[in-house]
N, C-alpha and C positions, 0 to 999 in steps of 0.2 A: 933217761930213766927207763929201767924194764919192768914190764909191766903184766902182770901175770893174772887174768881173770877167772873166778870160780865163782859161781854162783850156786849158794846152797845155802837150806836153812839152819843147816849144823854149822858150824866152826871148822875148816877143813884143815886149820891149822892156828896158833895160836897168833892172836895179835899186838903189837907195843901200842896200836894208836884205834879208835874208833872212833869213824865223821858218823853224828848223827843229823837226818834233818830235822829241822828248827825253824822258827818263825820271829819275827822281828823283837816280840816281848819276852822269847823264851818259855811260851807257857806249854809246848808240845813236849818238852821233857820234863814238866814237872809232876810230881806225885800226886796218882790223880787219886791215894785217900783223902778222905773230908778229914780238917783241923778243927780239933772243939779253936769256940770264938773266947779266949779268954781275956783279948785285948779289947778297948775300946772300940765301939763301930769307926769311929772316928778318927781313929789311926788306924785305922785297917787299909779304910778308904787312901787316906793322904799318904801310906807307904804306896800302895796300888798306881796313885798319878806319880809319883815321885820316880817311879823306877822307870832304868834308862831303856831307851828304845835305839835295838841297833839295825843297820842300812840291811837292804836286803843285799845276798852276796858278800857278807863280811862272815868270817871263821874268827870262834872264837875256843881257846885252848881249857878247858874245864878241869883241870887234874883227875885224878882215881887209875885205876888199874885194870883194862889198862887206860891209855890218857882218854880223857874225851874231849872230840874235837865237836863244835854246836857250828853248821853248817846253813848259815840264813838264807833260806830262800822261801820261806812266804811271807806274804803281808796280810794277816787275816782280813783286813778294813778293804784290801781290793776282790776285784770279782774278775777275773780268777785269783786266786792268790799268789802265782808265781808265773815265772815267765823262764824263756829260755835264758837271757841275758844274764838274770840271776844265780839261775842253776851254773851256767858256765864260770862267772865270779869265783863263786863258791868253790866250785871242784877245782880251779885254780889257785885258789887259796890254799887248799886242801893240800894238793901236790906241793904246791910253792913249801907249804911247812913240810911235809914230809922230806923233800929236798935238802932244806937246812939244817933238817935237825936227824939226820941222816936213820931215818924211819925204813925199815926192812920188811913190814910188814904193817898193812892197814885194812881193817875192814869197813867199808864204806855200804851207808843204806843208798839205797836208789836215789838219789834227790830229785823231789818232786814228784815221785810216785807212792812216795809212804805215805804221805799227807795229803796229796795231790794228784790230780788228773793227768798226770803224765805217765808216758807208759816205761814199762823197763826197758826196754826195745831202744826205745829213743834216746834211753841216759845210757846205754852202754853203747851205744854209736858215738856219743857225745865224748866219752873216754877215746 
């Protein structure tokens, strides 16, 4: 696969796929406006344990335009939250989809440095 790095806060060109990083519950990409409470406390709660909890290192395909890819590498409940092991999963994941689903163009955040203490340095070595 070739593999062509820019790093830049603009768009240096358009993407078909964007990996963002993500945490095991998915709550790092969620909308962080407040939702009036119209539903019971009580189901609020029990949707909240209910929902699924995914591995660290697992990629998961989100549709929209362009696609979004949710890139799990932290575990909020650890200290640190992520590790190299995970970030490497992930960003093979990452490729591995890109791969098959013959992706041209991808923008990808640092993983583990948007959320976490890892430096950029280290995740474009990691590439």
């Amino acid at each position: 696969m070739e593999l062509s790095i820019t790093v830049s806060r603009e768009k240096p060109f358009a993407v078909s796929v964007f990996a963002y990083e993500e945490n095991t519950s998915l709550i790092l990409s969620t909308d962080a406006r407040v939702q009036s409470l119209l539903d019971h406390l009580t189901r609020i709660m029990t949707a909240l344990i209910e929902e699924p909890v995914f591995a660290p290192g697992t990629v998961l395909p989100r549709g929209g335009s362009p696609l979004r890819l949710f890139a799990v590498v932290h575990d909020l409940e650890r200290d640190p939250s992520t590790c190299d092991e995970w970030i490497s999963q992930a960003l093979n994941g990452v490729l591995s989809f890109c791969r098959m689903h013959a992706v041209v163009s991808l923008g990808l955040d640092l993983l583990g440095a948007v959320h976490g203490k890892r430096s950029a340095t280290s995740f474009i070595e990691a590439l």
